[in-house]
N, CA, C and O atoms as a Tinker XYZ file with bonds, in Angstrom:
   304  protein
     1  N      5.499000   15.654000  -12.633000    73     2
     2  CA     6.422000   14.683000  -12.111000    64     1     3
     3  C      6.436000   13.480000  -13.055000    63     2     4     5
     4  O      5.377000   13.131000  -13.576000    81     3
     5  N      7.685000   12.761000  -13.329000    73     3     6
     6  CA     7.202000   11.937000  -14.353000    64     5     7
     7  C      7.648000   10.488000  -13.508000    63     6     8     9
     8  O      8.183000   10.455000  -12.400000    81     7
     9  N      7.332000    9.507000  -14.219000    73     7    10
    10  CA     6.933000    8.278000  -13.473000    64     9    11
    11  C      8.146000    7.337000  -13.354000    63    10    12    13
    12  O      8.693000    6.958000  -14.389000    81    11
    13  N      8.698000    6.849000  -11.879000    73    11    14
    14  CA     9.423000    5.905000  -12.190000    64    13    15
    15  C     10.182000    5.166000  -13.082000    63    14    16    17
    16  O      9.524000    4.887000  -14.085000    81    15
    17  N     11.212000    4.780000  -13.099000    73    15    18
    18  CA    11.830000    3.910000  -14.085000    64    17    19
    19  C     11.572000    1.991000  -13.430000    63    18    20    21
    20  O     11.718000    1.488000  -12.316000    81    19
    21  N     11.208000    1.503000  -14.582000    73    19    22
    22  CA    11.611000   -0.008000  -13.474000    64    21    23
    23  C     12.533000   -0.092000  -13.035000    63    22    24    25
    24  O     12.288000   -0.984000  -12.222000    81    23
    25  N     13.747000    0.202000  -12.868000    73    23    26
    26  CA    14.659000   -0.012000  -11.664000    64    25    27
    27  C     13.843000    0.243000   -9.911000    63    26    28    29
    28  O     13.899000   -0.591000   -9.007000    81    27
    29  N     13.232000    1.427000   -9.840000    73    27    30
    30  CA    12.554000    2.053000   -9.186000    64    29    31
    31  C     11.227000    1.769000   -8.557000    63    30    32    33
    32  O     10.683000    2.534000   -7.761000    81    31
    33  N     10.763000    0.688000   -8.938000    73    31    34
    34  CA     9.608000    0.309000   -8.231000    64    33    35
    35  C      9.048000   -0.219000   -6.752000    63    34    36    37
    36  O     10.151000   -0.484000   -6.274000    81    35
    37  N      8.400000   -0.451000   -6.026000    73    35    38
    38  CA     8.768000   -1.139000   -5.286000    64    37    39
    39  C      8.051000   -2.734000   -5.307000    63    38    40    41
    40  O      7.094000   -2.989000   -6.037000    81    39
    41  N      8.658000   -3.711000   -4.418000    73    39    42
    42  CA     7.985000   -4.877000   -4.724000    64    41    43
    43  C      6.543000   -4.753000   -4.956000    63    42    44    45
    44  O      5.994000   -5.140000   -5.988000    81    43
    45  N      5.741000   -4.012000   -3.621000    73    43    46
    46  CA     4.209000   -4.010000   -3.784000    64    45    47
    47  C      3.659000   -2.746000   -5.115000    63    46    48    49
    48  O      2.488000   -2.479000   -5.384000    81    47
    49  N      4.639000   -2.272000   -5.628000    73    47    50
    50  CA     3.858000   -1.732000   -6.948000    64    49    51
    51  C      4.200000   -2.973000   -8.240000    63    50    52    53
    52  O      3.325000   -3.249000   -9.061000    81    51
    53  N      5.258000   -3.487000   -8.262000    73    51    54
    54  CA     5.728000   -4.456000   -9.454000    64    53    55
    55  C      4.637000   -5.530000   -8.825000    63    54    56    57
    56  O      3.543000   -5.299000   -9.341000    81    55
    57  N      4.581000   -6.397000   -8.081000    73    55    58
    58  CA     3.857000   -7.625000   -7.752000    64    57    59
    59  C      2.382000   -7.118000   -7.172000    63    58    60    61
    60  O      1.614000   -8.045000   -6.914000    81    59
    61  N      1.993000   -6.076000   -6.986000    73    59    62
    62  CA     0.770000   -5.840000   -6.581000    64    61    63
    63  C     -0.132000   -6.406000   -7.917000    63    62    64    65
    64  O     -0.951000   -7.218000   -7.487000    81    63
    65  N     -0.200000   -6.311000   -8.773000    73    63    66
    66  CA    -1.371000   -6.600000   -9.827000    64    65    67
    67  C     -1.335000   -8.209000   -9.780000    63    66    68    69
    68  O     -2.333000   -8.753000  -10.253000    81    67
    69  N     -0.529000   -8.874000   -9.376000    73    67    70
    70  CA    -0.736000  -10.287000   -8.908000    64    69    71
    71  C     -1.857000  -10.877000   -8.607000    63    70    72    73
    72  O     -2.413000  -10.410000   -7.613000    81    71
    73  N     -2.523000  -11.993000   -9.275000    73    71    74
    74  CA    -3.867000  -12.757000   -8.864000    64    73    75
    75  C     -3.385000  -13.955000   -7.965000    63    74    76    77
    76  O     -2.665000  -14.951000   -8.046000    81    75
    77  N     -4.357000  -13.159000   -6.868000    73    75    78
    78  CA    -4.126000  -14.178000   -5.874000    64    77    79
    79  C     -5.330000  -15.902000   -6.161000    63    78    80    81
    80  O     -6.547000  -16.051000   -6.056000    81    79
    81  N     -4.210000  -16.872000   -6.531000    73    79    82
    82  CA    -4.627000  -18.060000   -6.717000    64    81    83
    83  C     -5.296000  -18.688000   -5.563000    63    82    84    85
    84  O     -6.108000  -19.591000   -5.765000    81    83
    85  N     -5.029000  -18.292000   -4.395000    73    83    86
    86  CA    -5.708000  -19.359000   -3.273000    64    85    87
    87  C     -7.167000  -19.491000   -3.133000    63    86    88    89
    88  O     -7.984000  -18.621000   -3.434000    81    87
    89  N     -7.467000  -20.848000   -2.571000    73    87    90
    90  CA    -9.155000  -20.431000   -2.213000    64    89    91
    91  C     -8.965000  -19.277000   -1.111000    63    90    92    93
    92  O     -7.861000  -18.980000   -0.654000    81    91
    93  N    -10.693000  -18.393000   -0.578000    73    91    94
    94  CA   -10.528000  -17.356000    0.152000    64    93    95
    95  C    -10.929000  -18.032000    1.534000    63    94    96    97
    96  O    -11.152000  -17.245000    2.454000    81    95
    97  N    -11.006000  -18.917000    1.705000    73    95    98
    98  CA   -11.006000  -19.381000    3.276000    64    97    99
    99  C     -9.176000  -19.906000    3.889000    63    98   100   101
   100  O     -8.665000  -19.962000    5.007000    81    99
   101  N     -8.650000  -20.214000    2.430000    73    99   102
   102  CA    -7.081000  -20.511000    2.940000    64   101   103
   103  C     -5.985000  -19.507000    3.085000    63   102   104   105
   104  O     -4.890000  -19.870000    3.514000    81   103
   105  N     -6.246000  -18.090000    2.706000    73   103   106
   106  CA    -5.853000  -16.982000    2.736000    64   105   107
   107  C     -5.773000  -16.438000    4.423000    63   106   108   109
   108  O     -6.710000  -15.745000    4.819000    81   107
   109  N     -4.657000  -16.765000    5.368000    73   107   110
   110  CA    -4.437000  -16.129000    6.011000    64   109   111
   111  C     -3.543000  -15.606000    6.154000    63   110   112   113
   112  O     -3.398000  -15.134000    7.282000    81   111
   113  N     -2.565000  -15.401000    5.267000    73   111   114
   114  CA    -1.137000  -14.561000    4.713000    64   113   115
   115  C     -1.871000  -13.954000    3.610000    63   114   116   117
   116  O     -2.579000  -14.338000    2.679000    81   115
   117  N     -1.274000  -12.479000    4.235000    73   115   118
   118  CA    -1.618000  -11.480000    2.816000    64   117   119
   119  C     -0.251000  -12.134000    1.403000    63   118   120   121
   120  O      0.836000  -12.530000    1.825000    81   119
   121  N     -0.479000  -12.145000    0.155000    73   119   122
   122  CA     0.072000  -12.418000   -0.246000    64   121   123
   123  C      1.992000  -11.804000   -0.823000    63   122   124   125
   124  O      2.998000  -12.117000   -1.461000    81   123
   125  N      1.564000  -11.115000   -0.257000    73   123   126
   126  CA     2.700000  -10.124000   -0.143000    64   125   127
   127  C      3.711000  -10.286000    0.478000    63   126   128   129
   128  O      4.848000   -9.997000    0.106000    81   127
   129  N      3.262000  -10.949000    1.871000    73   127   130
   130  CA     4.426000  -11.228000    2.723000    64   129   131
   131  C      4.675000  -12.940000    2.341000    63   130   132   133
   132  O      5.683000  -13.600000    2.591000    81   131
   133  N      3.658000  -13.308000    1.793000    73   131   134
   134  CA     4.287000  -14.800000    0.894000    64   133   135
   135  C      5.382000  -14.337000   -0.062000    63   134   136   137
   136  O      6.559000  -14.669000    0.075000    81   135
   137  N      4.846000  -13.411000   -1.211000    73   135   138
   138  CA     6.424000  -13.323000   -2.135000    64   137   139
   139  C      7.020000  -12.485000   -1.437000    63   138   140   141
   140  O      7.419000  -11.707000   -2.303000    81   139
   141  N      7.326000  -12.136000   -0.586000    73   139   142
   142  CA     8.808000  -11.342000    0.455000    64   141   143
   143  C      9.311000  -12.270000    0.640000    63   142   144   145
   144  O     10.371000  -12.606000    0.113000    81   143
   145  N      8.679000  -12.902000    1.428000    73   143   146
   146  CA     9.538000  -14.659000    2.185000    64   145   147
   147  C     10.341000  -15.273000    0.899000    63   146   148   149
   148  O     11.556000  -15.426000    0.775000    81   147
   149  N      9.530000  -15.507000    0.192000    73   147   150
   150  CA     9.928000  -16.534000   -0.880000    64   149   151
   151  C     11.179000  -15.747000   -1.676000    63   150   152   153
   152  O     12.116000  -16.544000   -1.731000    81   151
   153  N     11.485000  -14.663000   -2.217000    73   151   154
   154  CA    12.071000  -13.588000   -2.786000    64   153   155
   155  C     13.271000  -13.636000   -1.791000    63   154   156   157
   156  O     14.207000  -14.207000   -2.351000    81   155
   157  N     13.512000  -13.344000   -0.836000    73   155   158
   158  CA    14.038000  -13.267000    0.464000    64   157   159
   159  C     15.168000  -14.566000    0.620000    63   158   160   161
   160  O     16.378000  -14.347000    0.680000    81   159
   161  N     14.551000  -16.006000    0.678000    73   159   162
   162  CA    14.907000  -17.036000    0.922000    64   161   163
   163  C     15.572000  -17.377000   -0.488000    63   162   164   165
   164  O     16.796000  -17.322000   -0.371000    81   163
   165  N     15.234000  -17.659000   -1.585000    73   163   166
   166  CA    16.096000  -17.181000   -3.215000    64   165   167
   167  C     17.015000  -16.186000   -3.160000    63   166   168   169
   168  O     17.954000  -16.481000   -3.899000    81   167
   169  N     17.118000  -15.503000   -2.809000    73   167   170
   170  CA    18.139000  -14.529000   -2.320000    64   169   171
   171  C     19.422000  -15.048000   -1.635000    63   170   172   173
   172  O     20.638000  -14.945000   -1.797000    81   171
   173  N     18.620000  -15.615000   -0.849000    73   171   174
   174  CA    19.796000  -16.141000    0.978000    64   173   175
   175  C     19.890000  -17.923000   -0.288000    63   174   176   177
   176  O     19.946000  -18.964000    0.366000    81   175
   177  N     19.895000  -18.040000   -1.345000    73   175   178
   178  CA    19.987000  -19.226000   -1.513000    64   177   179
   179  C     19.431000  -20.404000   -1.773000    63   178   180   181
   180  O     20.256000  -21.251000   -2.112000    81   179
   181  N     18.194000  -20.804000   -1.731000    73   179   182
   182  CA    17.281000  -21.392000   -1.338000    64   181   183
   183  C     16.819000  -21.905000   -2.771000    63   182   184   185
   184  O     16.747000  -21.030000   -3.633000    81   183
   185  N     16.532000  -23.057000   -3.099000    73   183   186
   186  CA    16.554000  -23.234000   -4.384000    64   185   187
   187  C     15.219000  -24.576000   -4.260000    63   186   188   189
   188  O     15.297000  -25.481000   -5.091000    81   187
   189  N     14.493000  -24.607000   -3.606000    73   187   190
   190  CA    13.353000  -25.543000   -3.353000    64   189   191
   191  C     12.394000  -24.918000   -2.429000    63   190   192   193
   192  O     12.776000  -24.079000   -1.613000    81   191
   193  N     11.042000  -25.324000   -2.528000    73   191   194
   194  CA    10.020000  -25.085000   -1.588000    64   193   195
   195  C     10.823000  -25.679000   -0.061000    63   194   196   197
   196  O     10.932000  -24.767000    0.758000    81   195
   197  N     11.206000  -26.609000    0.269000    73   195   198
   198  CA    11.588000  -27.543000    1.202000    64   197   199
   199  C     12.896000  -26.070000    1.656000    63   198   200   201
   200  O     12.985000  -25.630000    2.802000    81   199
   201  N     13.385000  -25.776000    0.985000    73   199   202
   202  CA    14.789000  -24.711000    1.407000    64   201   203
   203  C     14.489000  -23.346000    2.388000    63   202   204   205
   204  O     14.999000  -22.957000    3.439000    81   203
   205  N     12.920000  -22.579000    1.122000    73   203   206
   206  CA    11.954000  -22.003000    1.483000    64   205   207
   207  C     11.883000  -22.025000    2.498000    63   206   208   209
   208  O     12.417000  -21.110000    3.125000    81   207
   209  N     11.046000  -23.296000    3.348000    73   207   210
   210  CA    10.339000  -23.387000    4.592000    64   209   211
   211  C     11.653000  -23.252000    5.878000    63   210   212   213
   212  O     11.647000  -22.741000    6.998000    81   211
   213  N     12.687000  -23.959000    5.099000    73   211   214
   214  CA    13.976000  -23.354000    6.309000    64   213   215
   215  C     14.149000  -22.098000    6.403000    63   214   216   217
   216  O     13.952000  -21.358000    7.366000    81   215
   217  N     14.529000  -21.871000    5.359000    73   215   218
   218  CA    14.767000  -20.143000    5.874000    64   217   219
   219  C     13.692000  -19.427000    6.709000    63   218   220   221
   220  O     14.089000  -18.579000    7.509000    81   219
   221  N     12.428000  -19.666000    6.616000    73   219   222
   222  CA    11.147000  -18.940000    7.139000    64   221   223
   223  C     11.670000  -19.525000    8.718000    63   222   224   225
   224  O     11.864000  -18.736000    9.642000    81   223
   225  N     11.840000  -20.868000    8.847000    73   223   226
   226  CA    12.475000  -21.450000   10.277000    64   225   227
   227  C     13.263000  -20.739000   10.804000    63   226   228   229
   228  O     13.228000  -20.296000   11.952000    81   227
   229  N     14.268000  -20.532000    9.749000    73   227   230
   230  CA    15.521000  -20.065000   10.329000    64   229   231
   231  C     15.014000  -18.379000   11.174000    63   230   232   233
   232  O     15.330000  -18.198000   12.350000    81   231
   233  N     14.446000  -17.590000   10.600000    73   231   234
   234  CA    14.112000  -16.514000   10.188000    64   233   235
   235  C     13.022000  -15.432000   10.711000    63   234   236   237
   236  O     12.961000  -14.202000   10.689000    81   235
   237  N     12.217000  -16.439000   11.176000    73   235   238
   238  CA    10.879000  -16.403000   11.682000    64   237   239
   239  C     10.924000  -15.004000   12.618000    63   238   240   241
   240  O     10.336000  -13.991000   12.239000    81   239
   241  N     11.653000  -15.048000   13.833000    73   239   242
   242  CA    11.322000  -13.411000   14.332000    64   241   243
   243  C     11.520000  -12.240000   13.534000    63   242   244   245
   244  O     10.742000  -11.309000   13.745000    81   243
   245  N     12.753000  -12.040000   12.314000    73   243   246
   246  CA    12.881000  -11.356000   12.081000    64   245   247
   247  C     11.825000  -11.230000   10.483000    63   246   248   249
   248  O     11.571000  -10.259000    9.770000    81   247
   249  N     11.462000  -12.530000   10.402000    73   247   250
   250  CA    10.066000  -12.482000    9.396000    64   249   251
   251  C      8.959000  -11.304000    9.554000    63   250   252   253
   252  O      8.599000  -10.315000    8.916000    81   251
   253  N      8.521000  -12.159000   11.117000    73   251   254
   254  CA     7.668000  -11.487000   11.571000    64   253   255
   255  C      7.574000   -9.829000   12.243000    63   254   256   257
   256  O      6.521000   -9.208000   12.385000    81   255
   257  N      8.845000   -9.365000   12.573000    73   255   258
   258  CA     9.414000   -8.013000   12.964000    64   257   259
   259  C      9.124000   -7.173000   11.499000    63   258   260   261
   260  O      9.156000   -5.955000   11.679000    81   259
   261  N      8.814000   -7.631000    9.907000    73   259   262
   262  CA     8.971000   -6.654000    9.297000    64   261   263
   263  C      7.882000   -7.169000    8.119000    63   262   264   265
   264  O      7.910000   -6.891000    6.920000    81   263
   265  N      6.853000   -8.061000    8.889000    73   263   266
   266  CA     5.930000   -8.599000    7.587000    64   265   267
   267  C      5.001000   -8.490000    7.977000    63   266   268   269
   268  O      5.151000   -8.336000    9.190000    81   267
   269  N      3.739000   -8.454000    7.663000    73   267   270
   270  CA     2.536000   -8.852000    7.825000    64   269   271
   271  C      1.902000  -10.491000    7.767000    63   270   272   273
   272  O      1.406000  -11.099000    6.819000    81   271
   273  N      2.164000  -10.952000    9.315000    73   271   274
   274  CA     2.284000  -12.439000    9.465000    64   273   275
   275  C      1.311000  -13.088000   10.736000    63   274   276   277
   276  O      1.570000  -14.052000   11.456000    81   275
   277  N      0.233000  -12.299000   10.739000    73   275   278
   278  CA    -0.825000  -12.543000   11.931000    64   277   279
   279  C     -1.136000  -13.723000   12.549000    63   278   280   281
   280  O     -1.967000  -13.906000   13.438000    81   279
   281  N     -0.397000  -14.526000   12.004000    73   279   282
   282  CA    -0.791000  -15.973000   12.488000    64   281   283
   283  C      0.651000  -16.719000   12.274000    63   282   284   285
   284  O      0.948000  -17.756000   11.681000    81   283
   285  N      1.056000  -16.216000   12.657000    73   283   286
   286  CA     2.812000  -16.898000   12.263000    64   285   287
   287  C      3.286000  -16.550000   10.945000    63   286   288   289
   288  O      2.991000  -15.515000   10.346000    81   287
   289  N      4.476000  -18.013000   10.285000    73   287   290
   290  CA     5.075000  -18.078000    9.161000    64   289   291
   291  C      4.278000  -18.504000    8.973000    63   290   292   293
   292  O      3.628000  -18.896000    9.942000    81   291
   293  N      3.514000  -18.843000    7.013000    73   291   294
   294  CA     3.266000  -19.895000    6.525000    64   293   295
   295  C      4.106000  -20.901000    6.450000    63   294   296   297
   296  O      5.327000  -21.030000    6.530000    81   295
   297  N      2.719000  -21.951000    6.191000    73   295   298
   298  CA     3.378000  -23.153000    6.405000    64   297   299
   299  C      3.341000  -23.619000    5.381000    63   298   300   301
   300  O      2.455000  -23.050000    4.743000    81   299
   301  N      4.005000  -24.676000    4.577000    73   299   302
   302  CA     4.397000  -25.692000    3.000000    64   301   303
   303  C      3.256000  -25.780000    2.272000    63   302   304
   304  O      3.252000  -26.391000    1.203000    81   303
């Protein structure tokens, strides 16, 4: 079988090798569903952290219906 083209990847194979920068006590979003949100909201428009946090507002059940978000949205 031969391997994917990058067109073809999916987010968590392209962004999986990602170093997660946070300290490990502030990590209660897997980071994954941080760049969905963020990816997501750039998408819908969003052109600031401050834009970001609206859309997650705006957004929030259907955030949480398809993310891994155990403790809500993140917050700023």
């Amino acid at each position: 079988m031969s391997e994917p083209s990058a067109g073809s990847l999916s987010l968590a194979e392209h962004f999986g090798a990602l170093e997660d920068p946070r300290v490990e006590r502030t990590k209660l979003h897997p980071l994954m569903s941080i760049i969905v949100i963020a990816l997501c909201a750039v998408m819908c428009g969003a052109e600031s952290w401050d834009e970001i946090a609206g859309f997650e507002e705006a957004k929030e059940t259907w955030l949480q219906s398809v993310l891994d978000l155990p403790y809500g949205i993140p917050s700023q």
